[in-house]
MARVO-431124 format. One record per residue (C-alpha): z negated, x, y. Coordinates in steps of 0.1 Angstrom, whole numbers, plus 5000, padded with zeros to 4 digits. Each point is the difference from the previous one (the first is absolute). Layout:
BEGIN
ZXY...
***
This chain:
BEGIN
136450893125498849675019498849814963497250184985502149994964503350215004502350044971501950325013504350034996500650304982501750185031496449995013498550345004498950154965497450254990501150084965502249874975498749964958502050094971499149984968501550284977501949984969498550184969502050054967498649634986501449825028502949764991502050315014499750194974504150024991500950095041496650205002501650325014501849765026497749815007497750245012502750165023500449695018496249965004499850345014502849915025498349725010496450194999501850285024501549775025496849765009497750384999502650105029498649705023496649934987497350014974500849914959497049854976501850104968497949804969500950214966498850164970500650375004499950095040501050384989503449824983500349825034499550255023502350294980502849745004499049955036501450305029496850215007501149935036499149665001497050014985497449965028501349614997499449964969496849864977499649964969497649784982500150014964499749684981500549814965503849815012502449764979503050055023501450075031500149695016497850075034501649695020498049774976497050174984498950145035498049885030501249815030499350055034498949745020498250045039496849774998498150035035502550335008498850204965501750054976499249814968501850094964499949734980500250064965501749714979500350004962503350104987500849854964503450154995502049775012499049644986498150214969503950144990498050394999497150174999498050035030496250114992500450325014501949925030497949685015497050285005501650255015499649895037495949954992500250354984501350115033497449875020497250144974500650395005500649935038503549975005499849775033496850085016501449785033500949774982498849654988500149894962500749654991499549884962502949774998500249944963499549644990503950005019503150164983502150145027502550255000501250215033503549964995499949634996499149935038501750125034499249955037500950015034496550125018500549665014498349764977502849974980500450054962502950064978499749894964501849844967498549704983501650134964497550275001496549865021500449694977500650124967497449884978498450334988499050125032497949765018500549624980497649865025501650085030502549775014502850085028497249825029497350184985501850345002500649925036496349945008499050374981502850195021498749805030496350054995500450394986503250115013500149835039503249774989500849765019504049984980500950044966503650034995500849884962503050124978500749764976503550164991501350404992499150224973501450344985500850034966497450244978497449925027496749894980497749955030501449655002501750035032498150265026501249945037500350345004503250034976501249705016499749995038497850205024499049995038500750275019498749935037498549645009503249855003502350124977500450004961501950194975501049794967502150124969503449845000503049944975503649945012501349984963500349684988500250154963496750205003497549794983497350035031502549825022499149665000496450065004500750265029501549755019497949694992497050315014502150055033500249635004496150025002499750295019502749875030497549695002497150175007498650005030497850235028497149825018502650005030502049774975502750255002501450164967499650324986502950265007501150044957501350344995501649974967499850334970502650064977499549964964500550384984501650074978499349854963497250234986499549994959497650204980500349934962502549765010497949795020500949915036497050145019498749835035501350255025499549875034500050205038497349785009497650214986499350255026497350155013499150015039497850325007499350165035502650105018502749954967501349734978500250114959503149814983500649994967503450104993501649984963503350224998501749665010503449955023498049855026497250235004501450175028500749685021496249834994498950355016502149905029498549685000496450085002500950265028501149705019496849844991497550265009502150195026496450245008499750114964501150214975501849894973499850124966502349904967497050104970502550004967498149694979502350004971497050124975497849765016502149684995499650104960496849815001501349755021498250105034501050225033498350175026498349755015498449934970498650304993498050055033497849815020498750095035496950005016499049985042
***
């Protein structure tokens, strides 16, 4: 950690992970039952490797659903929520001087598409009753910025789409060179990486990189691909891979592109929802990956062995999730 701003990869070692639970009011409200199983799964698997901030209305609801066992990792903090959305609504972690800073952002759901009151306080509420006494607090809010929108390396480099940083309902003032100067000056980058092609049908954050393509070591990037010329993402999959093969390292070598399969299609009140395998979730020790009862399932797994031969991998059935057009990376957010 030579730079005294460090913008740490997500393999880096964690403390706890944050997830904010579903109540009955939540858009979820026609899959609650499922969607609640697949929130305990994901509960019970980071609770076997390290601590879980759970953010929800009842914590007696939560922790019935949760196995007793596991529930010396677990804290709940009860708070007034919109949704489940912790990716975006929750702090980031950013090394300023070696401490850790959370910097809390405003969340507008999405470009002002839904409501967000209760969710843009919940990481000051956190730091109010005490929540991370180590920990530094960072009032953030005259920037919209949503977790999932952004992806590094822990080298100075950052991952991100210009459909979604530039769309007009987030931040009109900033421009693509003044975004590059904030993640310099607040997040210790010295290379943004822009996206200017890809999306998933049903997504409404505008494009999040982490639906799209995601690093998973310093060199090496993950990216949603379609070989089906007849699938409607095709074109703008491979105009994305074009960009992504030009990229370069600051060796000027390229990235090794590890390619994702499309699932299969996912409807829900016959609208194609944005399924994608990029949206794990790298604990300690363990890689979460959403899985959708899809024919390729079983060979992504595989993949992401391959990718992170020292951990465990483990397939967390998304298929409720995707309903609201998010996965399980969109539903957590860590903290280090």
């Amino acid at each position: 950690m030579s730079n005294s701003i460090f913008f740490p990869p997500e393999w880096f070692p964690q403390e706890c992970v944050q997830l904010t639970w579903p109540h009955r009011n939540t858009d979820f409200s026609e899959v609650y039952n499922e969607v609640i199983s697949c929130f305990v799964n994901i509960a019970t698997e980071i609770a076997k490797r390290q601590q879980v901030l759970i953010v929800c209305e009842n914590k007696i609801n939560v922790l019935q659903a949760i196995p007793s066992i596991y529930h010396h990792a677990v804290r709940c903090v009860e708070l007034p929520l919109n949704d489940v959305w912790a990716r975006d609504h929750a702090g980031i972690s950013v090394y300023v001087n070696e401490k850790v800073h959370i910097y809390d952002f405003a969340f507008n759901g999405w470009g002002l598409k839904y409501p967000a009151d209760k969710d843009t306080r919940i990481t000051a509420q956190l730091f109010e009753q005490n929540v991370f006494p180590n920990k530094t607090y960072k009032d953030m809010n005259s920037v919209v910025l949503e977790g999932g929108s952004i992806d590094t390396n822990g080298a100075g480099v950052l991952l991100t789409t210009s459909r979604c940083l530039l769309e007009k309902h987030r931040n009109p003032t900033f421009s693509q060179d003044k975004y590059e100067q904030f993640f310099a000056n607040y997040f210790g980058i010295h290379t943004a990486l822009w996206l200017n092609h890809g999306y998933l049908a049903g997504d409404d954050t505008d494009g999040h990189i982490d639906t799209l393509a995601r690093f998973v070591n310093e060199s090496t990037i993950v990216y949603v691909s379609s070989d089906n010329p007849r699938d409607e993402h095709y074109e703008e999959l491979q105009k994305m891979e074009q960009e992504l093969l030009m990229f370069r390292q600051k060796s000027a070598e390229p990235y090794r592109l590890v390619p994702l399969p499309m699932p299969d299609v996912c409807l829900f009140d016959g609208e194609r929802k944005p399924a994608s395998y990029a949206n794990f979730l790298i604990i300690n020790t363990a890689v979460l990956v959403p899985i959708y009862n899809c024919s390729q399932d079983a060979d992504v797994l595989h993949l992401f062995q391959g990718l992170f031969p020292k951990h465990e991998i483990i397939g967390i059935d998304c298929s409720a999730l995707i309903t609201q057009n998010g996965s399980l990376h969109c539903v957590s957010m860590q903290y280090y």
